[in-house]
N, C-alpha and C positions, 0 to 999 in steps of 0.2 A: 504494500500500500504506500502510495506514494506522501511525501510531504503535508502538498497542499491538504490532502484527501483528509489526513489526518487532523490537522487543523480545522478541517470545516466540521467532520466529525464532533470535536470535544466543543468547537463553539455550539453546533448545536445542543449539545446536550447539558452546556453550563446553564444555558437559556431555559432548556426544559426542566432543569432541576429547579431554577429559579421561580420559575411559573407557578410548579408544583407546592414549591415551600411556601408562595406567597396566598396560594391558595389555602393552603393547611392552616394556616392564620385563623381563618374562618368557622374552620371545621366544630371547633368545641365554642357554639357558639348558643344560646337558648333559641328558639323558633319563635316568631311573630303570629299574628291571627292568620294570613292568607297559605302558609305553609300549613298549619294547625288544619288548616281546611283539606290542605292537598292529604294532608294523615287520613280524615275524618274520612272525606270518600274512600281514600285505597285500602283504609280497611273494612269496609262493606265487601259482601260477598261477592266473589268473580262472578259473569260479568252482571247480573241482574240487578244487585246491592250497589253497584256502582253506578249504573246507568239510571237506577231510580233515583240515587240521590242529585244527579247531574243533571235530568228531567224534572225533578219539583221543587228543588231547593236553590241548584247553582246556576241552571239557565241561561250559562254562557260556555262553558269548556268543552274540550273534546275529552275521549278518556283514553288516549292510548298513556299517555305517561301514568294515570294515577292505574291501568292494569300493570304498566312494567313495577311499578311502587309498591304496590299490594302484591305480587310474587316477591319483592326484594324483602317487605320488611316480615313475610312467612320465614323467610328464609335467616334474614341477620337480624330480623326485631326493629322497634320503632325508637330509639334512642334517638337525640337528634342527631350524633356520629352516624351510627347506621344506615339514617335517613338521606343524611346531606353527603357521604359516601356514593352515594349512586349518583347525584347532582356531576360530582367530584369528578367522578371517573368520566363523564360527558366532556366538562370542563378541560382538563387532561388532554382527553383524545382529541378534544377540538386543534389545539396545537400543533402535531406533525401534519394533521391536513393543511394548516394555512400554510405551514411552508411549501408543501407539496405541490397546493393550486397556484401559489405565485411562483415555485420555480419553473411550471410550464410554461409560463403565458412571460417570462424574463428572466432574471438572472441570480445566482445564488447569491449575490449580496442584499438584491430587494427581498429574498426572499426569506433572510435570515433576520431584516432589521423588519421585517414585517410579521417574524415570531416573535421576537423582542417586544414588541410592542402587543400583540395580541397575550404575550404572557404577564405583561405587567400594567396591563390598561386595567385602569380602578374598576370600571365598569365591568368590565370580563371577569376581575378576580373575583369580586363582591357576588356576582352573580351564579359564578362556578360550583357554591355551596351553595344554595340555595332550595331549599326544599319544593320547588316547583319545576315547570315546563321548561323553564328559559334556557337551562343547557344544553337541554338534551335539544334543543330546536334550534341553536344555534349553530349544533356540532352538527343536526342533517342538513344546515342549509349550507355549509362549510363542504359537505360531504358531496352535495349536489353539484355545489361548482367543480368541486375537483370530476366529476362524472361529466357535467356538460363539458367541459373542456377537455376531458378524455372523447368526447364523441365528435367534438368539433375538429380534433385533430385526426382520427380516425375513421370516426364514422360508421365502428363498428354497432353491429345488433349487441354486442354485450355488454358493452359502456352504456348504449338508448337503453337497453333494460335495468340496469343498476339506475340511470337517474331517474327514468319512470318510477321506479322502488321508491325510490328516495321520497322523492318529489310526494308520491302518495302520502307516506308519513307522515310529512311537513305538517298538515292542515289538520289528521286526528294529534296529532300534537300539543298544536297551539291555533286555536278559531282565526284567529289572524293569522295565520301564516299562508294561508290560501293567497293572499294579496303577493307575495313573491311568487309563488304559480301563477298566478294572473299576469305578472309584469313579466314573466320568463315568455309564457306564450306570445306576449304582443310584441317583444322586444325580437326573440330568438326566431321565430317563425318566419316570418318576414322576410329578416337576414336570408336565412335561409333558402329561401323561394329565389332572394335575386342571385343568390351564388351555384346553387346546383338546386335544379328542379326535382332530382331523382331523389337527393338528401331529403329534401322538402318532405314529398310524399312519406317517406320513411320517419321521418320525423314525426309527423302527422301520424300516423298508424300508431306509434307510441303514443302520444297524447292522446286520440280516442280512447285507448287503452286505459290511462291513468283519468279523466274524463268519466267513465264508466266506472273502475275504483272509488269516484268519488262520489258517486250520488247517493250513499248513505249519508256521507257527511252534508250535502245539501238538503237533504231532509231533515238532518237534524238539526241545519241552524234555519229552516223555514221555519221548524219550530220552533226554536229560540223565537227567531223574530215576530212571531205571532204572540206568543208569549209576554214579551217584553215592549210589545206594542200599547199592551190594555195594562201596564205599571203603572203603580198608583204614584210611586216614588224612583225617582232614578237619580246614579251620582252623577250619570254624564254631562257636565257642563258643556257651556260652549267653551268652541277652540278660540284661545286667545292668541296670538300673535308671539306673546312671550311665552307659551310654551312650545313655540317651535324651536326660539333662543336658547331656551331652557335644555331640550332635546340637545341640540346641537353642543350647548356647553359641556354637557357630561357623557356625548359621545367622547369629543376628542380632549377635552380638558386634562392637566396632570393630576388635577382633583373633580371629586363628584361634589354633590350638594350633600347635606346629613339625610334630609327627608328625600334619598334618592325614589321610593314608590312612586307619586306621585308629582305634579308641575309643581313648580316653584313659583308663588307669586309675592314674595319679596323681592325688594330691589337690591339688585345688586350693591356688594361695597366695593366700588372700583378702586383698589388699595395698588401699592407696586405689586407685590407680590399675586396677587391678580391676576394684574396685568401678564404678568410673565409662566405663571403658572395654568391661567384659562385663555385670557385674552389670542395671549402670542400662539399657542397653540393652535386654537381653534381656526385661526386665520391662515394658517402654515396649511394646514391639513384640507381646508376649505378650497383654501387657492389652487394647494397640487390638485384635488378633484379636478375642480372647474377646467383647469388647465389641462387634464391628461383626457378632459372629457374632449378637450378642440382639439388638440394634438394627435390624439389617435384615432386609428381607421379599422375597418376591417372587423374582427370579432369583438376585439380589446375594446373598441367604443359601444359597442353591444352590450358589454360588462357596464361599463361606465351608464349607459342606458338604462339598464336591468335595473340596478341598485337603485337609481334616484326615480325612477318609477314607481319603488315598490314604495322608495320612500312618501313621496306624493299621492298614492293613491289612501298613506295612510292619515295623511293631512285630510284630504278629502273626505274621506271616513270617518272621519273625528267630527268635522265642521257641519254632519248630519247628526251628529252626537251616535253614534251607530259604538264606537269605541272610545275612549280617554284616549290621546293624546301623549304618550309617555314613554321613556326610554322601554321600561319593561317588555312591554309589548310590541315592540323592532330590535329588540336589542341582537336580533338575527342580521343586523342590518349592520354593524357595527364592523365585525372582523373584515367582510369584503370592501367595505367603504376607508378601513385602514389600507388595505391593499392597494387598491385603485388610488388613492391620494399620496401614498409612498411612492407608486410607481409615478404620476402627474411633477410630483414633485423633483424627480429624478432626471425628468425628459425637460422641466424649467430653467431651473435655478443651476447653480455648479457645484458637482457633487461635493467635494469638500466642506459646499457651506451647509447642503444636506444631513451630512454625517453627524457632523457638529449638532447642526440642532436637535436631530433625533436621535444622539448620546445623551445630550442633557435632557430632554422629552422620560426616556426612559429611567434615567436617573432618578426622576424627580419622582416620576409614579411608583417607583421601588419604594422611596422615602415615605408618601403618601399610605401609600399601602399598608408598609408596616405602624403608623401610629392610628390609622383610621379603625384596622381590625378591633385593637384595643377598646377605642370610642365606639364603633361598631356593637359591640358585645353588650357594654352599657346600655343603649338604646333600646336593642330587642329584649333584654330583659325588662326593662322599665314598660315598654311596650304589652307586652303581654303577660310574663311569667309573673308579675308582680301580684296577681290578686292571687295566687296558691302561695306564694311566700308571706302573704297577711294574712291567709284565712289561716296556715299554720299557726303563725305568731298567735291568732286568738283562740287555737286547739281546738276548732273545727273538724268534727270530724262525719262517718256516713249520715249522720241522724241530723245532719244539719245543711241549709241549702245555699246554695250562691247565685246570684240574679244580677245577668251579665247584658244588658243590653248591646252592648258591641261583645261580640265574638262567641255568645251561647252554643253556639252549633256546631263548634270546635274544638271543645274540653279538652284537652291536649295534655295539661297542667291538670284534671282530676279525673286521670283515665285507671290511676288506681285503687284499688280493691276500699281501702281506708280512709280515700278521700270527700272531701263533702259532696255532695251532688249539686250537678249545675241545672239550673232551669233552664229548660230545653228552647228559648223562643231568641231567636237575636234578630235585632226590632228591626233592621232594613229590610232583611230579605221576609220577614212576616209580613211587613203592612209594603213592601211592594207588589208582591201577590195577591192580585182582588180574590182568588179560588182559594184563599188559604182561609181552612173551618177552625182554625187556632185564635184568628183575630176577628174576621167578618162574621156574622149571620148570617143565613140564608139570602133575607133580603140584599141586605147590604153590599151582597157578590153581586147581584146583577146593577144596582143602585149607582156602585162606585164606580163602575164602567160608564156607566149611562147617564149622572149626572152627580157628576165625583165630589164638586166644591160642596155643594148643598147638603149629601151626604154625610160629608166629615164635618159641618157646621151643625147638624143638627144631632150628630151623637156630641160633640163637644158642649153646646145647648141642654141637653137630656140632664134629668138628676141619676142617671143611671153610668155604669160603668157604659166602656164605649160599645159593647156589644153581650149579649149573654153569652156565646161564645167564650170569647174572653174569661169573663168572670168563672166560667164551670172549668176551663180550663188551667186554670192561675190555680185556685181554691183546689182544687182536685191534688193540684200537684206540689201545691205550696202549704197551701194552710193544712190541707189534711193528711199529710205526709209527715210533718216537722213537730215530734214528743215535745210536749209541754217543758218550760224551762231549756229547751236547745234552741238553735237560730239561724237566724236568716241575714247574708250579708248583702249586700247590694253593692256593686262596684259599679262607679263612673267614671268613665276613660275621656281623658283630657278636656273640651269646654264643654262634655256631654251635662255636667252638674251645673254648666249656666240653665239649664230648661226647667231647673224648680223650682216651681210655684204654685199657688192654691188656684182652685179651679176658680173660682171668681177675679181673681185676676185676671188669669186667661181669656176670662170669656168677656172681662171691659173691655180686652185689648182686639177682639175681632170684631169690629163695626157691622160684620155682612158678612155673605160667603161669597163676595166680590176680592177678600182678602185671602181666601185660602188659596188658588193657586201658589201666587207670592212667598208664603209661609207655610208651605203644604208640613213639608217633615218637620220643622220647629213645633206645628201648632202640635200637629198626629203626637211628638214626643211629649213636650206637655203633657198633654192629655192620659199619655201611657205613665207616665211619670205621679200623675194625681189618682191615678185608678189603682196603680201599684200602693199607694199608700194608704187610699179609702181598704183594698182589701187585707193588708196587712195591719191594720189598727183595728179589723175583726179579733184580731186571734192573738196578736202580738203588741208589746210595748215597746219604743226605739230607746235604745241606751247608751251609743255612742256615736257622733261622728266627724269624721278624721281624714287626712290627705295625706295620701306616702305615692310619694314619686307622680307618675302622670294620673293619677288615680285619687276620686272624692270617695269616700267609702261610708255607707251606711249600714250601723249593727240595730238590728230587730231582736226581740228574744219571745217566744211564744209565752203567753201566761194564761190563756185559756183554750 
């Protein structure tokens, strides 16, 4: 083996070790509520426990991840190591494909400074562990490019059928991930047609193929959409403008935001270090894009095509409110978009000044990485694990219940044998569902669809709790479950304990049911919030309450 060989050798592999380590940062880390969720389904029975709870609760997902998650954690258990361990290994393997796809399409130097950066980018690292889709959909769409560009260069039947595979998965994946199947066909097809017509057709015969593969998945998200159409409540905002910026900053930035989930609508602090750390960045990575999008011809601008099409089309999807908006949800979009802007940047600028930047690019996100895990770790505990480390603290144990409006439907934190029981209702996804017999009455199903304000103004009106439903439901499982002298804790997560207030209040401050639109979830929680108390002052006394960490907490104690 010669010299060089050997060198390129160990540099890859210092890079891959690097990757790895910064990953593992992550690993012993507590889980937050939307991982908690990805537990809750994959432990429901294969596949019919799964897919019911994906049909009437989550109403948005695909379920191939949470079937590969529910054989993994039969297998290694549900610790969150164990958990985020499958994440991990996605994560991982994401890495030798990006060098892979960019040593075809150019040279082993791009294609070693563009593992370097796909190993130490905050965003890839942060998400490599994570108890959800995002890996594993990032590592098929990684996997895909390396297949189309094995067929673009070939053109064999075996490469079309590996990224037909591929490409299938993409979408029971991640519901959004169909949108880079959609920008691959309009981008790649075309091409195609004006370079070889024979290819074309062949091309085409796979995609009917995968096409067909798919219409389970469009039947399942017609249902979705049908579904999500008649919501009484939804998070998706409009698209603002700054969460495109926002996107874009913590694409390429050498730091992320804390609250990486969701858009950022604070203003930025444009400080130096800022500047040098997001600003300069973002605009380096930006420009190579743009630049290698004019510059290059032939397939390579195809690539360049592909990516910001998918990106766009998810812009667009948002600005119908159909999806949020947010890295999470493209973060499949990330490694190729590094790719393409490394190589942009190479065909621009001169290399030397290149190198330079993207030494110190990567340096920085090494640095970043390792104190962020730290901070990191702080968060998602405060985040969720918080209310089983208080109900401990006040020796809570089965004969006592805990009432979680944010995240009930994920017990994660009292999934054992000796721990308190959770009340089974987490207030978004109950009162977004008009079919749901936990919150509505009869009437009130067809009522909230068909004249929604009026409805919710005249239970919040009512001397009655907001539905009998409700009330049999609460009381069944609350009050007549919980031995006399044991208790009831109530946790409220971050400004959810600004909503209490006495029902007369509430009901000064809705002039009409001209206002509920406006206030639809504020008023709905209220409301949940005054009902929760009228029935727990049945049967219970309140005897303390207190705030630990992002968390208002309410202790009840039964006395009759």
């Amino acid at each position: 083996m010669d010299k060089k060989k050997i060198i390129n050798i160990s540099i890859f592999a210092v890079i891959l070790i690097a990757g790895i380590v910064f990953r593992l940062l992550y690993l012993h880390t507590d889980i937050w509520y939307d991982e908690a969720c990805s537990w809750f389904t994959a432990k429901q029975s294969f596949p019919m426990g799964t897919m019911d709870n994906l049909l009437h609760l989550d109403l948005q997902h695909t379920p191939l991840y949470f079937f590969l998650l529910h054989f993994w954690i039969k297998l290694f258990g549900d610790s969150e190591v164990a958990m985020r361990t499958l994440s991990l290994l996605f994560g991982i393997g994401t890495l030798p494909l990006v060098y892979g796809a960019t040593k075809k399409i150019t040279n082993n130097k791009i294609a070693l400074f563009s593992l370097a950066i796909s190993a130490v980018s905050p965003l890839l690292v942060l998400f490599s562990a994570e108890v959800r889709m995002y890996p594993m959909v990032v590592f098929l769409v990684v996997l895909s490019l390396n297949f189309l560009i094995d067929f673009e260069q070939t053109k064999s039947t075996k490469s079309l059928v590996k990224l037909v595979i591929t490409n299938l998965l993409i979408p029971y994946t991640l519901v959004g991930g169909i949108l880079y199947n959609v920008a691959l066909w309009g981008t790649y097809a075309p091409y195609l047609y004006s370079q070889n017509k024979k290819d074309f057709f062949k091309y085409i015969k796979g995609l009917g193929a995968e096409i067909v593969g798919l219409i389970p998945y469009f039947i399942l998200i017609s249902y979705y959409a049908k579904m999500r159409s008649v919501f009484v409540i939804s998070h998706e905002g409009e698209l603002a403008f700054s969460h495109i910026v926002d996107v874009i900053r913590n694409f390429f930035g050498a730091t992320i935001v804390k609250n990486i989930y969701w858009p950022s609508f604070d203003p930025y602090q444009i400080t130096f270090l800022f500047a040098m750390l997001v600003v300069v960045p973002c605009v380096y990575f930006v420009y190579g894009y743009i630049q290698g999008m004019k510059k290059s011809d032939g397939f390579l601008s195809i690539l360049y095509k592909l990516f910001i099409l998918s990106f766009c089309l998810s812009i667009v999807f948002s600005m119908f409110q159909v999806n949020i908006f947010t890295v999470r949800y493209i973060l499949y979009l990330v490694t190729p978009m590094f790719i393409l802007a490394i190589i942009g940047l190479f065909k621009t600028l001169p290399q030397k000044h290149v190198e330079r930047f993207l030494v110190v690019f990567i340096l920085a996100c090494g640095i970043f990485n390792y104190f962020n895990a730290r901070d990191f770790k702080v968060l998602k505990t405060l985040a969720f694990k918080t209310v089983r480390l208080e109900s401990d603290k006040l020796n809570l144990g089965v004969d006592d219940i805990v009432i979680m409006p944010f995240g009930a439907d994920a017990p994660y934190y009292f999934r054992d044998l000796y721990s308190p029981r959770v009340f089974y209702f987490d207030l978004h996804k109950e009162l977004r569902n008009p079919y749901n017999t936990h919150f509505y009455d009869e009437k009130q199903q067809k009522d909230i669809i068909e004249r929604q304000a009026l409805t919710i103004y005249d239970a919040v009106m009512s001397n009655n709790v907001f539905s009998r439903n409700f009330f049999d439901y609460f009381t069944k499982n609350v009050n007549e479950t919980v031995p006399k002298g044991r208790y009831v804790l109530i946790a409220l997560y971050g400004s959810d304990a600004d909503n209490i207030t006495d029902i007369q209040t509430l009901r000064n401050s809705i002039p009409g049911d001209y206002v509920i639109p406006a206030r639809k979830l504020e008023i709905m929680f209220k409301k949940f919030l005054c009902d929760v108390s009228v029935m727990l002052n049945m049967n219970f006394v309140p005897v303390k309450t207190f705030r630990q960490d992002n968390y208002t907490f309410f202790l009840y104690q039964k006395v009759k």
